[in-house]
C-alpha positions in Angstrom: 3.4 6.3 -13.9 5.8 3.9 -12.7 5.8 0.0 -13.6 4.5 -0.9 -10.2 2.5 2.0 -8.7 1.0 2.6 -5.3 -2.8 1.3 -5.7 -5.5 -0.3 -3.5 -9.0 -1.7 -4.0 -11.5 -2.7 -1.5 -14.6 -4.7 -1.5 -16.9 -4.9 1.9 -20.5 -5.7 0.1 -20.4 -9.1 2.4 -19.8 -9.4 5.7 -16.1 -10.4 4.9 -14.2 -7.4 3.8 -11.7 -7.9 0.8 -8.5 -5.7 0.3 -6.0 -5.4 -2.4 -2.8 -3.9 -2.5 0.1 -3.3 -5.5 2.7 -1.7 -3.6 6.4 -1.4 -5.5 8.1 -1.1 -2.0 6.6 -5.2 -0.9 7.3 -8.6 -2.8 8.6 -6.4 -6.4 4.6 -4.8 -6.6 3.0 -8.3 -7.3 -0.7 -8.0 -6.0 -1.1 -9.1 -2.1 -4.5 -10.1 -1.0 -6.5 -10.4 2.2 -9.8 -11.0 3.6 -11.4 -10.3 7.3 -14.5 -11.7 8.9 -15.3 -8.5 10.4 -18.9 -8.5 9.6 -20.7 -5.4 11.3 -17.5 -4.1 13.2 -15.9 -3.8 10.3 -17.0 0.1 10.9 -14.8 0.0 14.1 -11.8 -1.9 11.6 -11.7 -0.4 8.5 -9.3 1.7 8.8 -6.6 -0.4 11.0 -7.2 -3.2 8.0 -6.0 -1.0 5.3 -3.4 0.8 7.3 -1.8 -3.0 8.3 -1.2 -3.6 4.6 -0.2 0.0 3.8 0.8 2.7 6.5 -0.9 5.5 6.9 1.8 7.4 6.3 2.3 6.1 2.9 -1.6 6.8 1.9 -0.3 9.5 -0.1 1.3 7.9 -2.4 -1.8 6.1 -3.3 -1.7 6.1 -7.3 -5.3 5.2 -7.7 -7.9 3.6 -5.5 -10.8 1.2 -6.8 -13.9 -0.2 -4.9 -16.8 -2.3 -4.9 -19.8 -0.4 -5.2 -22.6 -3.0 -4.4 -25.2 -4.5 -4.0 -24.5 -5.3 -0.7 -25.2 -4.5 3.0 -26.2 -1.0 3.2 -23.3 -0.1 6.2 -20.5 -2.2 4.9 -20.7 -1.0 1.1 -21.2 2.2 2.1 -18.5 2.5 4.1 -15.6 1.5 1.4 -17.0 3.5 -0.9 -17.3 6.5 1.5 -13.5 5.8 2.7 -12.5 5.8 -1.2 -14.3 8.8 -2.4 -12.2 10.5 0.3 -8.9 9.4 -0.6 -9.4 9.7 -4.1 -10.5 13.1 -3.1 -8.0 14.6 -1.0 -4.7 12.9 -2.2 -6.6 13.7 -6.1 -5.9 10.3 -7.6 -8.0 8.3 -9.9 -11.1 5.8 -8.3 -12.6 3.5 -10.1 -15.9 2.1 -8.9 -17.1 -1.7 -10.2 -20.5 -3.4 -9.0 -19.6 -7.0 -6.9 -21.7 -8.3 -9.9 -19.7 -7.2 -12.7 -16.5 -8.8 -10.7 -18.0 -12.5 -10.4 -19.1 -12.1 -14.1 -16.0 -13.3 -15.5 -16.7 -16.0 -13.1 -20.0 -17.4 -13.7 -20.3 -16.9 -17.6 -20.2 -20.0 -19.6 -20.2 -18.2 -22.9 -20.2 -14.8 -24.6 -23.8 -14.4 -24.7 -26.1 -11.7 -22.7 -26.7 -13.5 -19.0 -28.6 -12.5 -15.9 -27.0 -12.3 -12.4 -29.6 -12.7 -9.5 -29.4 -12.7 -5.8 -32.4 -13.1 -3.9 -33.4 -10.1 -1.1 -34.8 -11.8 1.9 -39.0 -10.3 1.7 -37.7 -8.1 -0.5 -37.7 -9.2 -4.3 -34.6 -10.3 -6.3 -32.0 -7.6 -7.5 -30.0 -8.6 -11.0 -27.8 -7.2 -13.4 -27.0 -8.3 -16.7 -23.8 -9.1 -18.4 -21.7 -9.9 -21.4 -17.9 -11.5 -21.4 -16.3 -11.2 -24.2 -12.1 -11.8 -24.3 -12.0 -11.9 -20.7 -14.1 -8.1 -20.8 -16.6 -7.9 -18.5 -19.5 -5.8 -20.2 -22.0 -4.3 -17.5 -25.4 -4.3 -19.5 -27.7 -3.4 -17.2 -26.6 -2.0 -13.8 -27.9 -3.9 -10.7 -31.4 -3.3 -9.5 -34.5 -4.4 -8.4 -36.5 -6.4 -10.4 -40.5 -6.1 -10.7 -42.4 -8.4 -8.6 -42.9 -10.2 -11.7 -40.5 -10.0 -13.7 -38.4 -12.6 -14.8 -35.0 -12.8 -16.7 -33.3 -15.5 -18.1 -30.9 -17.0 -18.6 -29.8 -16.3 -14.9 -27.6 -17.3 -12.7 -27.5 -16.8 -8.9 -24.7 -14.7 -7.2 -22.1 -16.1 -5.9 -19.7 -14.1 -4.2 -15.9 -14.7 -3.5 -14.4 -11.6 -1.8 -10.7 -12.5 -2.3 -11.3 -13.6 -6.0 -13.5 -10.3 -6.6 -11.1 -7.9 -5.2 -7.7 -9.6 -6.8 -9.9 -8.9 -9.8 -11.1 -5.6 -9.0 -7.4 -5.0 -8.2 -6.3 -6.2 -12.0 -9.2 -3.7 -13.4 -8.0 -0.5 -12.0 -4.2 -1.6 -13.3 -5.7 -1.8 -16.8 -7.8 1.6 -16.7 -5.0 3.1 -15.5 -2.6 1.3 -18.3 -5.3 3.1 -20.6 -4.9 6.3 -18.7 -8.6 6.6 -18.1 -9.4 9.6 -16.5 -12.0 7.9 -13.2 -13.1 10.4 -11.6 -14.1 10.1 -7.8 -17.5 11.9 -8.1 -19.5 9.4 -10.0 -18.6 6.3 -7.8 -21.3 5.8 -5.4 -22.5 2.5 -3.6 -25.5 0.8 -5.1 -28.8 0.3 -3.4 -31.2 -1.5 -5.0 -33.8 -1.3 -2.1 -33.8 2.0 0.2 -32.6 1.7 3.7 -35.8 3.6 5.0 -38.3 2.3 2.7 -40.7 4.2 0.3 -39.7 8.0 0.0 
């Protein structure tokens, strides 16, 4: 693997969708960053947002591909993570999935102890994950989910999402797995849903 290879990570669990790009051909591989207020049409833009930072003809060359995998709206999450299990598929390159919690982690902590990240669901409950930092590692405890009616965790702090911040950071995880040569298979990334989009089943 080259010094600066090909790689992309995107992050659409809010309704401003985050991309990421290392590319060794633009500004000598150093990260490039953007964010668009697409909201719900972001089904109808997906597509023509990734391809205005890196051509579609040069989707081949994709060295590995990393996404956020939720919680979030069910459409938008879905749809980056849909969009990366098929590149990761057909051009056979590495995809490594990360919860939006696990990227603001490093951002909220204010030590190295076991803390709660919570983010209210509208008549719906409260999802949270837990989480551990350690020398700038973010340690995913307990995946996100939702939480009894009364349960309770502590200490806990509310979500607070930053989609360029995440997805520069999501970015700066997939160099390092790669760095390790982790295998990341595309098969086990899928979005997160801690409530079901049609209820009860």
């Amino acid at each position: 693997m080259t010094d600066s290879p090909l790689l992309l990570a995107l992050h659409s669990c809010t309704e401003r969708f985050g991309v990421a790009v290392q590319d060794p051909l633009v500004d000598q591989g150093r990260p490039r960053v953007m964010g668009f207020d697409d909201g719900r049409g972001l089904s109808n833009s997906l597509i023509e947002r990734v391809a205005s930072l890196v051509p579609h003809g040069r989707w081949r060359e994709f060295k590995g591909l990393a996404v956020a995998t939720g919680p979030g709206g069910f459409t938008g999450t879905r749809l980056s993570v849909v969009m990366a299990r098929t590149l990761a598929q057909q051009l056979g390159c590495p995809l490594l999935g990360v919860s939006s919690f696990a990227l603001m982690a490093q951002r909220l902590a204010t030590d190295e102890q076991p803390f709660w990240i919570t983010k209210p669901l509208l008549r719906r409950g409260v999802v949270a994950g837990q989480y551990r930092v350690r020398d700038a590692v973010v340690e995913e405890l307990q995946a996100p989910r939702l939480l009894e009616a009364d349960q309770q965790v502590s200490p806990a702090v509310e979500a607070e999402v930053d989609v360029d911040v995440d997805v520069a950071a999501l970015l700066g995880r997939l160099q390092r797995s790669l760095q390790r040569d982790e295998s990341l298979p595309w098969q086990p990334v899928l979005p997160i849903y801690p409530t079901s989009p049609v209820g009860p089943v």
